[in-house]
C-alpha positions in Angstrom: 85.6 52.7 257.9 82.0 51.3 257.3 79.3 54.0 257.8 79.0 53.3 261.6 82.3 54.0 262.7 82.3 57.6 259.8 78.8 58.8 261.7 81.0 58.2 265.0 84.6 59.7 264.0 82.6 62.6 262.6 80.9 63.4 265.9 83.8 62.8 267.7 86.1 65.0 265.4 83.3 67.9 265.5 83.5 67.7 269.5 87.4 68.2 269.4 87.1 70.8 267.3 84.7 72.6 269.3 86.0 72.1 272.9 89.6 73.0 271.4 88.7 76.1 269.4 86.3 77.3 272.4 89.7 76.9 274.8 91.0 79.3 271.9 93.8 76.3 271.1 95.4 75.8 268.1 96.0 72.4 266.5 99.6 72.5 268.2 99.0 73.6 271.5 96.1 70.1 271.7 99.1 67.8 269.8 101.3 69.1 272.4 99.2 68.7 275.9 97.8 65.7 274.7 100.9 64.0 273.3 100.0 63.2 270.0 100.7 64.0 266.4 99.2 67.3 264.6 98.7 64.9 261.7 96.6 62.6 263.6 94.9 65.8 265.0 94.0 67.3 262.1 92.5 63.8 261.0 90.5 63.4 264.1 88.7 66.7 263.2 88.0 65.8 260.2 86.7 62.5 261.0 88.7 61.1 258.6 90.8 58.5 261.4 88.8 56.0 264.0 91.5 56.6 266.3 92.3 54.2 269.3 91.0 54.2 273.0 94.0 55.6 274.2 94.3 58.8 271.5 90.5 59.6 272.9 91.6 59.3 276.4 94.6 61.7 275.9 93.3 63.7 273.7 89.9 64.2 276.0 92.3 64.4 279.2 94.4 67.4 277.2 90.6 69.2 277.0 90.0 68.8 280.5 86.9 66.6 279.2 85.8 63.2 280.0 86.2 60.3 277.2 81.6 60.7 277.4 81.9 64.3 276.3 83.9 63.4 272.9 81.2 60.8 271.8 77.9 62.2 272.6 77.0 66.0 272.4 75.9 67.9 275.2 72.8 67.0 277.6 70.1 69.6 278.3 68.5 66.7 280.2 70.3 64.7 283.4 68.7 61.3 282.6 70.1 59.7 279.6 68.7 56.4 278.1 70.9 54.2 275.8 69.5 51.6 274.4 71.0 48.4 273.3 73.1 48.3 270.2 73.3 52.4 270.7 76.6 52.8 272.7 79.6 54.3 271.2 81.5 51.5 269.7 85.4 52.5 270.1 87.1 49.6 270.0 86.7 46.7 267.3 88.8 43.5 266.5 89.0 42.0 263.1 88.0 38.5 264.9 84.8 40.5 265.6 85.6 41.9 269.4 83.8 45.1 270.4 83.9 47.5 272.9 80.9 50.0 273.8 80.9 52.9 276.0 77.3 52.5 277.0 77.0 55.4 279.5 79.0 58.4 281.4 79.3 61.0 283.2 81.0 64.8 282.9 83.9 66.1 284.5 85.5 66.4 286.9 84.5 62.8 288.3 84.2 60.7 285.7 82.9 57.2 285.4 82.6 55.5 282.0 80.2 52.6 281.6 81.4 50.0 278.6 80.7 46.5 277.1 82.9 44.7 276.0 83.0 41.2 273.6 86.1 39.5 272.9 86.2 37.2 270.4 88.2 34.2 270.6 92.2 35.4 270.6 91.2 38.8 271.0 93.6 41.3 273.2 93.3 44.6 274.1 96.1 46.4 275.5 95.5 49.9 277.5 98.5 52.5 278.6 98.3 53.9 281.8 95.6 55.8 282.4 95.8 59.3 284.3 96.9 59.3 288.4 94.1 58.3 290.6 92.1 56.1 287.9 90.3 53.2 289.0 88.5 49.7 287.1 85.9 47.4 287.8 84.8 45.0 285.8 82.4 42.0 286.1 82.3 39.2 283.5 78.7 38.3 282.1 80.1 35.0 279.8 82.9 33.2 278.7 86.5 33.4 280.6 88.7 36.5 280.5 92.3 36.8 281.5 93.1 40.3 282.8 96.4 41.7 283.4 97.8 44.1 285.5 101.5 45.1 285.5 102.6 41.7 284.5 100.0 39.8 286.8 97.5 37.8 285.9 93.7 37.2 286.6 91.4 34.5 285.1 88.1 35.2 285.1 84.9 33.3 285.0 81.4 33.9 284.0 79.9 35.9 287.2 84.2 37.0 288.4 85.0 40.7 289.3 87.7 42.3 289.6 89.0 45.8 290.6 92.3 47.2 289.9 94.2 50.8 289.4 93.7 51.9 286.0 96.6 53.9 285.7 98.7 50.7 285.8 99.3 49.6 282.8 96.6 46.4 281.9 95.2 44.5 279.2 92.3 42.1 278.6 92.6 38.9 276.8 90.1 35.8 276.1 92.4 33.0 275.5 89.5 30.3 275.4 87.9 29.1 272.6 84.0 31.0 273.1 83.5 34.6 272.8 83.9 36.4 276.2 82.1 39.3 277.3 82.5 41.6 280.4 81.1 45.2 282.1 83.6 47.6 282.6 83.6 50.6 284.6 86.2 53.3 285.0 86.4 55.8 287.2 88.9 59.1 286.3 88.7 61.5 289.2 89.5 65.1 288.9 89.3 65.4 285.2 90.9 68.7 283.7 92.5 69.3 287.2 95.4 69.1 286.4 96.1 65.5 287.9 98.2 64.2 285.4 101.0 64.0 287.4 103.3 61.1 285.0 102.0 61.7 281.7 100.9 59.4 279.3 102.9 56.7 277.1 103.5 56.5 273.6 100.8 53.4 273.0 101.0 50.4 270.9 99.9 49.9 267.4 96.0 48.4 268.1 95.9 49.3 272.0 
């Protein structure tokens, strides 16, 4: 990991740690709710893993959290200014893709802010997310190809598009310039209960 992503895993890793430990959880009882390994768990914590989208999003789901609350620490102030080149990035490609979780809110409605850049044959694949979850997204360049349970979108600079999140979706940018879109996702009813199918096993690299 350069030293980017380590101050980023760290921070993320100290948040599990505290929102588990303050639930009075052990390391099993999170692996278990949230589906994943205690290996991968125990790495998180550590910030010694830069664990996928879709880890975060069941892992933060398993707290009762919002994917916000993992990457920033708590606000003692309700206006929040990120500015640019300062988001969370959680997502990279080795073509030089990113993804950056600009903004959010807490539970139990949650809406998470990103921006994304995919480079030329970049995909990124995302599980379901949780019952109720919905997307928007608008794209700022380039031409994205968005996929929703086996249907496709192309996109154009200016597009937008809404869709259920917890269908399972990907983005794509089959041309041959970088493409770059704003994503927002909205999770109701965060650490409701809601999660009425569970999440899938994802993908290496979704």
């Amino acid at each position: 990991m350069d030293e980017e992503t380590s101050v980023l895993a760290s921070a993320i890793g100290a948040r599990v740690k505290q929102e588990r430990q303050g639930r009075g959880w052990t390391l099993d009882q999170l692996a278990e709710s949230a589906g994943v390994s205690r290996r991968m768990l125990v790495n998180v914590e550590q910030g010694a893993a830069n664990p996928s989208v879709g880890t975060l999003l069941r892992i933060s789901d398993a707290l009762g959290v919002g994917l916000p609350s993992l990457v920033e620490p708590p606000r003692s102030k309700p206006v929040k200014v990120t500015r640019n080149g300062e988001g969370a990035a959680l997502w990279s490609s080795t073509n030089g893709g990113r993804a950056l979780l600009v903004a959010g809110t807490e539970q139990p409605d949650v809406v998470e802010l990103w921006d994304w850049t995919l480079a030329p044959g970049d995909r990124h694949a995302s599980e379901a997310h949780s019952a109720g979850t919905k997307e928007l997204l608008q794209v700022q360049g380039g031409t994205l190809t968005v996929t929703v349970k086996e249907q496709s979108y192309t996109l154009e600079t200016g597009d937008a598009l809404s869709f259920p999140g917890d269908l399972g979706h990907s983005y794509a940018n089959l041309a041959k310039q970088p493409a770059r879109f704003t994503l927002a996702v909205f999770e109701p009813g965060v650490g409701a209960g809601h999660k009425e199918n569970g999440h899938k096993q994802e993908s290496a690299g979704a």
